[in-house]
N, CA and C atoms as a LAMMPS dump frame, in Angstrom:
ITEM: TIMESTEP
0
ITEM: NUMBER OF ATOMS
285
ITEM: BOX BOUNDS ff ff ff
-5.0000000000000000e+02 5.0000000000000000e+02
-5.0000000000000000e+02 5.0000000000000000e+02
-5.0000000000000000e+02 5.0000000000000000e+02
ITEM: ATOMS id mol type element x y z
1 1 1 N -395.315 258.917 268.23
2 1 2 C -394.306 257.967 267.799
3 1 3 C -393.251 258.722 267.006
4 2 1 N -392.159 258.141 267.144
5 2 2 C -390.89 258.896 266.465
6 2 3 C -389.972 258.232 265.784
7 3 1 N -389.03 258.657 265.303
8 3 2 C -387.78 257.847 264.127
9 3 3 C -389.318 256.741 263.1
10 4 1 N -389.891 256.959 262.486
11 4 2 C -390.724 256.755 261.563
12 4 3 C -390.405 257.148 260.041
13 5 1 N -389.791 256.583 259.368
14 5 2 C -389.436 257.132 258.278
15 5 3 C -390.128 256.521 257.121
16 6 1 N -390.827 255.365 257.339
17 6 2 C -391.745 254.942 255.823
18 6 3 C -393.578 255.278 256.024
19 7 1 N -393.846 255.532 257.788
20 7 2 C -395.139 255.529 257.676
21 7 3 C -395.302 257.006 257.983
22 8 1 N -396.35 257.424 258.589
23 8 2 C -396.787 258.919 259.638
24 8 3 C -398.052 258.429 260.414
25 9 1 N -397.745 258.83 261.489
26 9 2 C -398.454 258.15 262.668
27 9 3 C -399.365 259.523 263.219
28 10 1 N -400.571 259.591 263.418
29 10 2 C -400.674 260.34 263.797
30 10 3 C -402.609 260.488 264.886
31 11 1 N -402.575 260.819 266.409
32 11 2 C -403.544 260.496 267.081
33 11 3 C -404.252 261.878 267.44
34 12 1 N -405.124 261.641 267.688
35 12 2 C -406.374 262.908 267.76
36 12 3 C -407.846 262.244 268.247
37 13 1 N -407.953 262.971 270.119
38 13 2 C -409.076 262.536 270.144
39 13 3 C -409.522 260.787 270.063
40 14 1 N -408.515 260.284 270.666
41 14 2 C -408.843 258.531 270.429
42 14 3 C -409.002 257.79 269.218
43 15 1 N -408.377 258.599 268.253
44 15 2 C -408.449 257.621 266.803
45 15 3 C -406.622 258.105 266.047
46 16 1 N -406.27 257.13 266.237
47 16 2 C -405.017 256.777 265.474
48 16 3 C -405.049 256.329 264.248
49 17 1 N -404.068 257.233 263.399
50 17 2 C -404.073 257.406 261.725
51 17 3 C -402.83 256.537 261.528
52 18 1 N -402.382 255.33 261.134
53 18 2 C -401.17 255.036 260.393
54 18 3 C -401.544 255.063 258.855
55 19 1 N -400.181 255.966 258.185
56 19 2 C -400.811 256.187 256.7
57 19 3 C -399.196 255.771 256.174
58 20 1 N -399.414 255.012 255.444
59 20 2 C -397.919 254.512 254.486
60 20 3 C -397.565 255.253 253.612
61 21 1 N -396.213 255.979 253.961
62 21 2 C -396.37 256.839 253.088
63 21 3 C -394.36 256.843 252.251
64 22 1 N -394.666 256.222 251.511
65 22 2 C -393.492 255.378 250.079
66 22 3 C -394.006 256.044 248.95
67 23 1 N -393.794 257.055 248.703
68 23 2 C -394.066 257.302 247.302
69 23 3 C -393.343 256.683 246.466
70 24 1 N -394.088 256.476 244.824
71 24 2 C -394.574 256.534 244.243
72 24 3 C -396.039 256.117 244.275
73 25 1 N -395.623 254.701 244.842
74 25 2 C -396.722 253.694 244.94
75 25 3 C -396.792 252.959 246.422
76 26 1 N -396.155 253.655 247.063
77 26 2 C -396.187 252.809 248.829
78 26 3 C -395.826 251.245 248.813
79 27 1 N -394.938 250.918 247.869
80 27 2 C -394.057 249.781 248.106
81 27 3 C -393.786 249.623 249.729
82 28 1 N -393.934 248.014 250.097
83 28 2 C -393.588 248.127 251.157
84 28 3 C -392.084 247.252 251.374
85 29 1 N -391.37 247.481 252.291
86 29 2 C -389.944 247.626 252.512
87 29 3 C -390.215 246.375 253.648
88 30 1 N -388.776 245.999 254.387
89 30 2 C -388.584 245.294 255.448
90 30 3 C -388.613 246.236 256.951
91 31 1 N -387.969 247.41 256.065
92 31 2 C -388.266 248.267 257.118
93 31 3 C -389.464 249.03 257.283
94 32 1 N -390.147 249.217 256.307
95 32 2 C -391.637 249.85 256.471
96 32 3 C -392.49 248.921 257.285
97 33 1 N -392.758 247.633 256.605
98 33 2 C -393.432 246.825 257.379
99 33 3 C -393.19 246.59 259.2
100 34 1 N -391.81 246.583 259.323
101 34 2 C -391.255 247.029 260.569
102 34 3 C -391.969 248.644 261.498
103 35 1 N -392.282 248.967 260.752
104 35 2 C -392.717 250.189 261.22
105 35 3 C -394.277 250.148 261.266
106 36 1 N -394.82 249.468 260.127
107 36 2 C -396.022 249.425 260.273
108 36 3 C -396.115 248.337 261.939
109 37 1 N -395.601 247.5 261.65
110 37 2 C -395.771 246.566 263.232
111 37 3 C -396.053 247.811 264.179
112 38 1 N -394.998 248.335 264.573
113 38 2 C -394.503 249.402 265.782
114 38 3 C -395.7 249.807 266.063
115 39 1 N -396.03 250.402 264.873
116 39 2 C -397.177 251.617 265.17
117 39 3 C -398.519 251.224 265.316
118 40 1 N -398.965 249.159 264.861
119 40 2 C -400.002 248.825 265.509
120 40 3 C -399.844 248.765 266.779
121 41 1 N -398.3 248.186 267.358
122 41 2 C -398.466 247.663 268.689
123 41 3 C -399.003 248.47 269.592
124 42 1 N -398.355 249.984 268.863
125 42 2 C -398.141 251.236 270.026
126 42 3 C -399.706 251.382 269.829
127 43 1 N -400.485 251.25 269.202
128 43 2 C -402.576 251.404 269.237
129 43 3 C -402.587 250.423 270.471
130 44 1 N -402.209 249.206 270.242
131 44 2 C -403.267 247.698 270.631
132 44 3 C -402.891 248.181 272.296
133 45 1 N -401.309 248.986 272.933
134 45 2 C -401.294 249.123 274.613
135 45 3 C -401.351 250.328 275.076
136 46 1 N -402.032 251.416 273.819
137 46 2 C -402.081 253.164 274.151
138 46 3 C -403.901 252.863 274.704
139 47 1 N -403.691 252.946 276.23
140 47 2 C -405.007 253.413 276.603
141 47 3 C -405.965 254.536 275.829
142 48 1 N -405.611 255.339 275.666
143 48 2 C -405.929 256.604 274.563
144 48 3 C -406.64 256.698 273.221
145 49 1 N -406.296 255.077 272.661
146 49 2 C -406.716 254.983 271.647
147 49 3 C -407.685 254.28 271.264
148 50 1 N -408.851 254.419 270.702
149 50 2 C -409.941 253.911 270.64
150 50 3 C -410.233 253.001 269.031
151 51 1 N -410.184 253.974 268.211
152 51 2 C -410.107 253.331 266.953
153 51 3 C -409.115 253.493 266.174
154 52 1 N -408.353 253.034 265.129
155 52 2 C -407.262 253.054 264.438
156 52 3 C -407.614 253.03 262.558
157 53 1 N -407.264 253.939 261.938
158 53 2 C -407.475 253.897 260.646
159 53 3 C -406.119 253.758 259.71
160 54 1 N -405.738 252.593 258.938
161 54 2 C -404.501 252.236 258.194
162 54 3 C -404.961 252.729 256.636
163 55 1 N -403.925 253.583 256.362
164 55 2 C -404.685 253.986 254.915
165 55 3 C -402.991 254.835 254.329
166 56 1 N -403.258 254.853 253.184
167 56 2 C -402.022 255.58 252.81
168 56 3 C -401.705 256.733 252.083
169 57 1 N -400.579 257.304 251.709
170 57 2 C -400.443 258.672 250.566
171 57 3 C -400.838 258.327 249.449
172 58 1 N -401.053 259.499 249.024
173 58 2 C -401.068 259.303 247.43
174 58 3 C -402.187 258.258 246.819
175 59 1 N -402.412 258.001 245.573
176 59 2 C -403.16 257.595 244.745
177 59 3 C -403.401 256.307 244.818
178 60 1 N -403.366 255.379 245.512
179 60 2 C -402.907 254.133 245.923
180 60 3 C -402.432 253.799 247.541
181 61 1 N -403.26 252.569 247.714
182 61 2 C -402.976 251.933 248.791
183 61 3 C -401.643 251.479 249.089
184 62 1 N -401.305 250.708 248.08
185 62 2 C -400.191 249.912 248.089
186 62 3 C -400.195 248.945 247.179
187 63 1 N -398.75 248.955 246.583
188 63 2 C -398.453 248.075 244.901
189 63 3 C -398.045 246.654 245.603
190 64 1 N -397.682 246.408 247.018
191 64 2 C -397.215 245.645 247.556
192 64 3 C -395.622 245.78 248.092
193 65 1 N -394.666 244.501 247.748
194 65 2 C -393.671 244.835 247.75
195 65 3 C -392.347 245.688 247.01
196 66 1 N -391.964 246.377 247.52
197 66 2 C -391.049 246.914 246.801
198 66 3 C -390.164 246.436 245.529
199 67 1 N -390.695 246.171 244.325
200 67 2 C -389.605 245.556 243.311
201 67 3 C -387.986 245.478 243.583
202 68 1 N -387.64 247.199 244
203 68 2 C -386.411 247.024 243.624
204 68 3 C -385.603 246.455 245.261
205 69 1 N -385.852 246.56 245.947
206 69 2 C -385.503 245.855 247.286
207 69 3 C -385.825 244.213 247.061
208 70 1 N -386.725 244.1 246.524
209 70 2 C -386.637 242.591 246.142
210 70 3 C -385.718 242.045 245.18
211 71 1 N -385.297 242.872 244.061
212 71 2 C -383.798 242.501 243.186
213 71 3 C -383.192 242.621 243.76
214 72 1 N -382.767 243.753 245.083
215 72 2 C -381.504 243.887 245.815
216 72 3 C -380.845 242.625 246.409
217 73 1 N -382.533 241.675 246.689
218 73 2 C -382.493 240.957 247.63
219 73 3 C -381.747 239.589 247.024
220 74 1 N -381.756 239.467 245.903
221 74 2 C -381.126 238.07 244.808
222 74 3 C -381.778 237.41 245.706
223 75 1 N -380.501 236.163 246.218
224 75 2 C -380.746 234.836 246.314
225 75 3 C -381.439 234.7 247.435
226 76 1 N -381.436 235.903 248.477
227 76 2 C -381.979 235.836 249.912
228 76 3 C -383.684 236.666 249.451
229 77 1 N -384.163 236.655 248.529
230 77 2 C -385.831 237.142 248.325
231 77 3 C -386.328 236.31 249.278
232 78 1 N -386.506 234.794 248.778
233 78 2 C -387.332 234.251 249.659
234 78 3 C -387.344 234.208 251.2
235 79 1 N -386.465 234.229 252.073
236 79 2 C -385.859 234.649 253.26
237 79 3 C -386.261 235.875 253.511
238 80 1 N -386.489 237.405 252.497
239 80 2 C -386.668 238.557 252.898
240 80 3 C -388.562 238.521 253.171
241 81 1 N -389.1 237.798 251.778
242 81 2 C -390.73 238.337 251.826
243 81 3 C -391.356 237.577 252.685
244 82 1 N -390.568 236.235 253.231
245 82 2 C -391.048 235.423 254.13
246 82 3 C -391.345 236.236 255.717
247 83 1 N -389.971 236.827 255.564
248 83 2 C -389.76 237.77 257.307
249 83 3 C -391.02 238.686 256.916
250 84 1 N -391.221 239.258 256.061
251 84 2 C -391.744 240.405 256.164
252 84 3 C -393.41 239.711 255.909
253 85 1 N -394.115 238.979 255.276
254 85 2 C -395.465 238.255 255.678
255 85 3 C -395.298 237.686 257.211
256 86 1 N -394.515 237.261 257.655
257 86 2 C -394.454 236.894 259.358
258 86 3 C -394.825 238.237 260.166
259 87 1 N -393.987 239.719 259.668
260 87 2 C -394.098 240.733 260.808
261 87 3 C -395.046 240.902 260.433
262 88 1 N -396.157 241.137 259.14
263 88 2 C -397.492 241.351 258.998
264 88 3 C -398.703 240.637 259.24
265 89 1 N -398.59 239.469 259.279
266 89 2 C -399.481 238.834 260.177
267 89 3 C -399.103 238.552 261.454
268 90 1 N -397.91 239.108 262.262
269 90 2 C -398.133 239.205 263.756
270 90 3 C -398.67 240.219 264.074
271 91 1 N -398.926 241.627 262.865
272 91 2 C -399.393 242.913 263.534
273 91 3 C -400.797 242.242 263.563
274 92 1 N -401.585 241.554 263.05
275 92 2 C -402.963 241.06 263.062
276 92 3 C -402.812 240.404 264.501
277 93 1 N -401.855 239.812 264.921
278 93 2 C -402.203 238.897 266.318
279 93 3 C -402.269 239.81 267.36
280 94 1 N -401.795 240.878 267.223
281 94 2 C -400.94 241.497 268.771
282 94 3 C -402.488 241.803 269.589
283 95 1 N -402.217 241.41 270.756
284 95 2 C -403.163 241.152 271.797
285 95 3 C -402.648 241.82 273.194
C-alpha cells in the first residue's frame, strides 16, 4: 500500500501489520482514520492475507481523537467526529 501518511502498512508471509503511527500519542485524524479504512479493506480482498494485526507506535495505542484538529474543527466538530465514528465502524463491516 502507498501514499499512507498517518499509518504503515506492512505484509509478510500472510499476516498484515497496520500500525498507527501519529506521534506523540497516535491521535487519530479524519485523514488517518481514512487510511486506517483503506488498509482494512485492502486485508478483507488481498487473497494473501490471512491474519491482520492493528497495533501502533510508540508508548500508546491511541489517546483517541486528535484535540487540536478538533479545535480546528469549531462549529463543524460534531459533523467531523460523527464522519469519522461512521468510517470506523464501516472498517468493522467490510465484507
Amino acid at each position: 500500500m502507498k501514499n499512507l501518511k498517518h499509518i504503515k502498512f506492512t505484509e509478510e508471509e500472510g499476516v498484515a501489520i497496520i500500525t498507527i503511527d501519529r506521534p506523540k500519542v497516535n491521535g487519530l485524524t479524519p485523514e488517518a482514520v481514512a487510511e486506517l479504512r483503506k488498509a482494512v479493506h485492502h486485508c478483507r480482498y488481498a487473497d494473501s492475507i490471512r491474519c491482520v494485526v492493528i497495533t501502533a507506535a510508540g508508548r500508546m495505542f491511541s489517546a483517541g481523537a486528535d484535540i487540536n484538529v478538533m479545535i480546528d474543527a469549531k462549529d463543524q466538530i460534531d459533523v467531523m467526529t460523527r464522519k469519522m465514528a461512521e468510517v470506523l465502524h464501516e472498517s468493522q463491516r467490510i465484507k
